[in-house]
C-alpha positions in Angstrom: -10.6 -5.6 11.9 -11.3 -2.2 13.4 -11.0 1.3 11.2 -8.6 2.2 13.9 -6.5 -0.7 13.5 -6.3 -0.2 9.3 -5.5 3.6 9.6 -2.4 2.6 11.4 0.0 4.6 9.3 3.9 3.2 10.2 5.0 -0.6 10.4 6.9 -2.1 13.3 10.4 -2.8 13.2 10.0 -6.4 12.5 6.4 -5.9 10.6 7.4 -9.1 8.5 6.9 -11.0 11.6 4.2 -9.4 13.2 1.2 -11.9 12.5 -1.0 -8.4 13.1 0.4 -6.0 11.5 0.7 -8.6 8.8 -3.3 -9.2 8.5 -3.5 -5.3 8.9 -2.3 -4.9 5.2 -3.7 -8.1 3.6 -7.2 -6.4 4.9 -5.9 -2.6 3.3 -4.9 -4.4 -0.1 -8.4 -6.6 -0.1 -10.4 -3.3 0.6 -8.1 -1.0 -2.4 -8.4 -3.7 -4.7 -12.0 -5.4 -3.9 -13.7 -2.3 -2.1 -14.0 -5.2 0.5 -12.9 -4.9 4.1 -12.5 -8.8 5.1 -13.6 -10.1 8.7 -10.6 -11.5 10.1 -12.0 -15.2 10.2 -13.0 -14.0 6.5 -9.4 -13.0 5.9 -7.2 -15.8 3.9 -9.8 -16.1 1.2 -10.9 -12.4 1.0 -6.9 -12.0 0.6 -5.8 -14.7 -1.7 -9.4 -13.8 -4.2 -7.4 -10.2 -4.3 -3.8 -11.6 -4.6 -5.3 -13.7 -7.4 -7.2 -10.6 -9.2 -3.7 -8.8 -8.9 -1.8 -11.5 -10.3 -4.8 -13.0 -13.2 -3.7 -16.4 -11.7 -5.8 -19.4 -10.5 -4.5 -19.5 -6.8 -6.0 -21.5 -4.2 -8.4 -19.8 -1.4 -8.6 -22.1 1.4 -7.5 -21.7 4.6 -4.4 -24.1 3.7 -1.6 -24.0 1.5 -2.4 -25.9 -1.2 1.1 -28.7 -2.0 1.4 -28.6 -5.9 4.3 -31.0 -8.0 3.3 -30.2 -11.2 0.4 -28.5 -13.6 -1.0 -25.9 -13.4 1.1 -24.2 -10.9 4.5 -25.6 -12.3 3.5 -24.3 -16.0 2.0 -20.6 -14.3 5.1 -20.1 -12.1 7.4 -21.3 -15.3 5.4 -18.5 -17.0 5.9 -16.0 -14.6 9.5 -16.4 -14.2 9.4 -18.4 -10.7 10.8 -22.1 -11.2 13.1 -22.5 -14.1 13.3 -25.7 -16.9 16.5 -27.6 -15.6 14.4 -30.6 -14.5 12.1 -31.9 -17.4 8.8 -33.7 -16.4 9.2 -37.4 -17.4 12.7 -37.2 -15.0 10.4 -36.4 -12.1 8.6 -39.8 -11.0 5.1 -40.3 -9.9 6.6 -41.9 -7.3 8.9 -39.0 -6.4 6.7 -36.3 -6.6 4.3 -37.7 -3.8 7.0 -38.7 -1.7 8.3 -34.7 -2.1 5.0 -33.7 -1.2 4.4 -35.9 1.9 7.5 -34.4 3.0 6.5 -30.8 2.5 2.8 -31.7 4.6 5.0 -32.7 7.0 7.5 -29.4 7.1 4.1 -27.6 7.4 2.9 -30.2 10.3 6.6 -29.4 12.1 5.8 -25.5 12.0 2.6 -25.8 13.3 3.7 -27.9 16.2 6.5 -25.8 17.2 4.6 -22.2 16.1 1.6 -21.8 15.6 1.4 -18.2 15.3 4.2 -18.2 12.8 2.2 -21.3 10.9 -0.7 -18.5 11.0 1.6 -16.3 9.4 2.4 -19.0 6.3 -1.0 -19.9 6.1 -2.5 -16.3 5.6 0.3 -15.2 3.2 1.0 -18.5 1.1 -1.8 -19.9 -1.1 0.1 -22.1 -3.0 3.7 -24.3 -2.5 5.1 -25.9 -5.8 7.1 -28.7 -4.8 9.6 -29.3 -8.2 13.5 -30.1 -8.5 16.0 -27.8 -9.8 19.7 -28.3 -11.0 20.2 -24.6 -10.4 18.7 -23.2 -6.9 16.6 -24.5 -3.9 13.3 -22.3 -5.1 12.0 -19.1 -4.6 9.3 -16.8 -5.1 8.4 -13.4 -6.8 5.9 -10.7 -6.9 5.1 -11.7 -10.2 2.9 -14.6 -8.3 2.1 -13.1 -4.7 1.2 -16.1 -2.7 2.8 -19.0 -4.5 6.2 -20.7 -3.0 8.2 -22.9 -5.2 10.6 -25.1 -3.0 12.7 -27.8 -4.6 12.9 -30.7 -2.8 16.4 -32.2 -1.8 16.8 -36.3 0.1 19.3 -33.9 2.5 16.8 -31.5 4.2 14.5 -32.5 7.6 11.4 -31.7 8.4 12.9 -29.1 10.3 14.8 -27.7 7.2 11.5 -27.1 5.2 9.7 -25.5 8.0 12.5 -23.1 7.7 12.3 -22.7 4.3 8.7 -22.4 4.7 9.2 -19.2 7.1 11.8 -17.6 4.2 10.0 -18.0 1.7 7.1 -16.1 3.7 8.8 -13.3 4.3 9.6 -12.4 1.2 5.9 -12.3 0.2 5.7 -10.3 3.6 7.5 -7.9 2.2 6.3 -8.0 -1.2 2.5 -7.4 0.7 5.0 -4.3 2.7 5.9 -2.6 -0.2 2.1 -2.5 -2.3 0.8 -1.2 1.0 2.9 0.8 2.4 6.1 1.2 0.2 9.6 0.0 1.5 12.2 1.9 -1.4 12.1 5.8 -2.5 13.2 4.8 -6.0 14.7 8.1 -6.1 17.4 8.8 -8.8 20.6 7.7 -8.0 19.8 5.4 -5.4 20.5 1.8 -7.2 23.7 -0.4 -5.4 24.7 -3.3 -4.6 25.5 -4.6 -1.2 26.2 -8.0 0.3 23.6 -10.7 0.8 22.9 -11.9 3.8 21.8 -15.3 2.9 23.5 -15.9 -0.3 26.8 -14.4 1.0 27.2 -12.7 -2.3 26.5 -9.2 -4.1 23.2 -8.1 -4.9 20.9 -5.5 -5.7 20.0 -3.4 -2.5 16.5 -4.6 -2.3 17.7 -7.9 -2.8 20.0 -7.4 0.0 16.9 -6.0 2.1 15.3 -8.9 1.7 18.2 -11.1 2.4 18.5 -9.0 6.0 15.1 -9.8 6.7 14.9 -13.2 5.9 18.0 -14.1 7.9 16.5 -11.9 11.0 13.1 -14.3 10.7 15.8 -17.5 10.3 17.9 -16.9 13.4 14.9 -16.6 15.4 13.5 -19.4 14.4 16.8 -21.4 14.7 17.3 -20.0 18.3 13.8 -20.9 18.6 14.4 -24.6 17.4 17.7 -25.0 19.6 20.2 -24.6 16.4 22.1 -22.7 17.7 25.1 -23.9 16.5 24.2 -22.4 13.0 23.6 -19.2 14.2 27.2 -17.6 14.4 28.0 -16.8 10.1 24.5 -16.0 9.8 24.4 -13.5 12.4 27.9 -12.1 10.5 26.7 -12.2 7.3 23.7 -9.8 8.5 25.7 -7.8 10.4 27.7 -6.9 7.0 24.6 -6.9 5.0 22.8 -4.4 7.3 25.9 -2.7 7.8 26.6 -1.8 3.9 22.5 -1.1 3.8 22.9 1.6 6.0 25.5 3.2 3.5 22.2 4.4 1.7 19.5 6.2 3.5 18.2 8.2 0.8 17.2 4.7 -0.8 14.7 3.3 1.4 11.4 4.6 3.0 11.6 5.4 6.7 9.8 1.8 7.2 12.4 -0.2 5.5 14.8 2.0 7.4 13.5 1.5 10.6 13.8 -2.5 9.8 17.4 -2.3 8.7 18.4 -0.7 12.0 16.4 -3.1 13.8 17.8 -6.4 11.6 21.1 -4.8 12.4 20.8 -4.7 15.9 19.4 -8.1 16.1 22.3 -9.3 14.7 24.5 -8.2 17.4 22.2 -9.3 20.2 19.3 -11.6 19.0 16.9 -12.5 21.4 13.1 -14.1 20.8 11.2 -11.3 22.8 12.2 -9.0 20.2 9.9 -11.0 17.7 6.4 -9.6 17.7 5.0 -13.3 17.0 7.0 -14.2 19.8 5.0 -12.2 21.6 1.6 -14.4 20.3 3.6 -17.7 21.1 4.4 -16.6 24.5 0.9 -15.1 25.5 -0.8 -16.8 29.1 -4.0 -17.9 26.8 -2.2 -19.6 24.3 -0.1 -21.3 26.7 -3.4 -22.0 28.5 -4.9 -23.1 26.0 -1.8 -25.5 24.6 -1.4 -27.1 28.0 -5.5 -28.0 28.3 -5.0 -29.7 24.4 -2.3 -31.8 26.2 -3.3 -32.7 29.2 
């Protein structure tokens, strides 16, 4: 990691998916928090030692994410706000909670295989994934817990399906990395609204409904990616609206947030992959050189 590439000062229009822009700021928040400046093969560790110093939280450093259904990640993200109480412990089976986990390894597995560079992505920004039922929502995350995922497991999703959820779940740590580096909302006086969700499909917050545009930019391309393209047509209208109501209020976002709204709103007229930046890594001659001599 070059001084020249940390002194970078603006992000790129889709900076949440940009695997090196991405390791650009987990190397800037190591080196403010840790007076460390992380080699890049040094870099999940270095990062996830500083995410846990932020957050006083035992995460895990390895290279992986580490698959958790129960203590001590269920009772830290309980504590912190992250998964909620609706399902007690003795209603969550041995049994079940291995089974949930296998098929979370194997959500992981299914990214890999289809993206690397977007697994590289997961891997650098998620430490931990709690894997625990909910009567109430399908997980989450918060910057309460930078690193840790909490995805509760349902008998209807794929393999497929959590790799997706995986990737959301990502970005909003992305941006949660975004905004302590780099800043994403002016907090200026008078700039609080509401506007429409692009995932939920309902009112929120307007950095809620930032995020939502983001995360539905990094889910169409991955379901154009994966061939869905058959669920692609209310998500791209549902950003359209979000980005479209975002762009309402200027004065509340920084000119890198901005410059992501009109790009998420353009994507959702005309989405294509090479707009991606880790597209752009997938797509590369020595990867593909590299892919074809593992399978030949």
């Amino acid at each position: 990691m070059t001084p020249a590439t940390l002194e970078r000062r603006s992000l790129p229009a889709y900076f949440y998916l940009d695997l090196g822009d991405t390791r650009r700021r987990a190397a800037l928040l190591t080196l403010a928090v840790r007076d460390k400046k992380p080699a890049l093969a040094a870099l999940k560790p270095e990062y996830a030692r500083t995410i846990a110093q932020i957050t006083r939280a035992p995460l895990n450093t390895a290279s992986k994410p580490r698959v958790s259904a129960g203590d001590p990640i269920l009772r830290l993200a309980r504590a912190r706000g992250l998964a909620d109480k609706s399902v007690h412990a003795s209603d969550y089976s041995a049994g079940s909670r291995a089974s949930a986990s296998r098929h979370l390894k194997h959500g992981l597995l299914v990214l890999r295989l289809q993206h690397p560079p977007l697994a590289d992505l997961c891997d650098l920004l998620i430490t931990d994934i709690l894997v625990w039922p909910s009567t109430k929502t399908g997980g989450g995350s918060t910057p309460k817990l930078l690193g840790t995922a909490w995805l509760a497991p349902r008998t209807a999703l794929t393999s497929l399906d959590l790799a997706e959820d995986i990737v959301h779940e990502m970005v909003h740590l992305n941006l949660h990395l975004a905004d302590m580096t780099f800043g994403l909302y002016t907090r200026a006086p008078g700039s609080y609204f509401e506007a429409h969700s692009a995932v939920l499909g309902r009112r929120r917050p307007g950095y809620h409904a930032f995020h939502s545009a983001c995360v539905a930019v990094a889910m169409i391309y991955f379901r154009l990616l994966v061939g869905r393209h058959d669920e692609l047509g209310s998500l791209r209208s549902s950003l359209r609206r979000c980005t479209s109501e975002l762009l309402r209020h200027r004065a509340a976002f920084t000119k890198n947030a901005w410059n992501a709204i009109l790009a998420a709103h353009a994507f959702s007229r005309a989405p294509r992959l090479s707009k991606i930046p880790v597209h752009k890594d997938l797509t590369r001659p020595s990867r593909r050189r590299r892919s074809a001599s593992l399978s030949g």
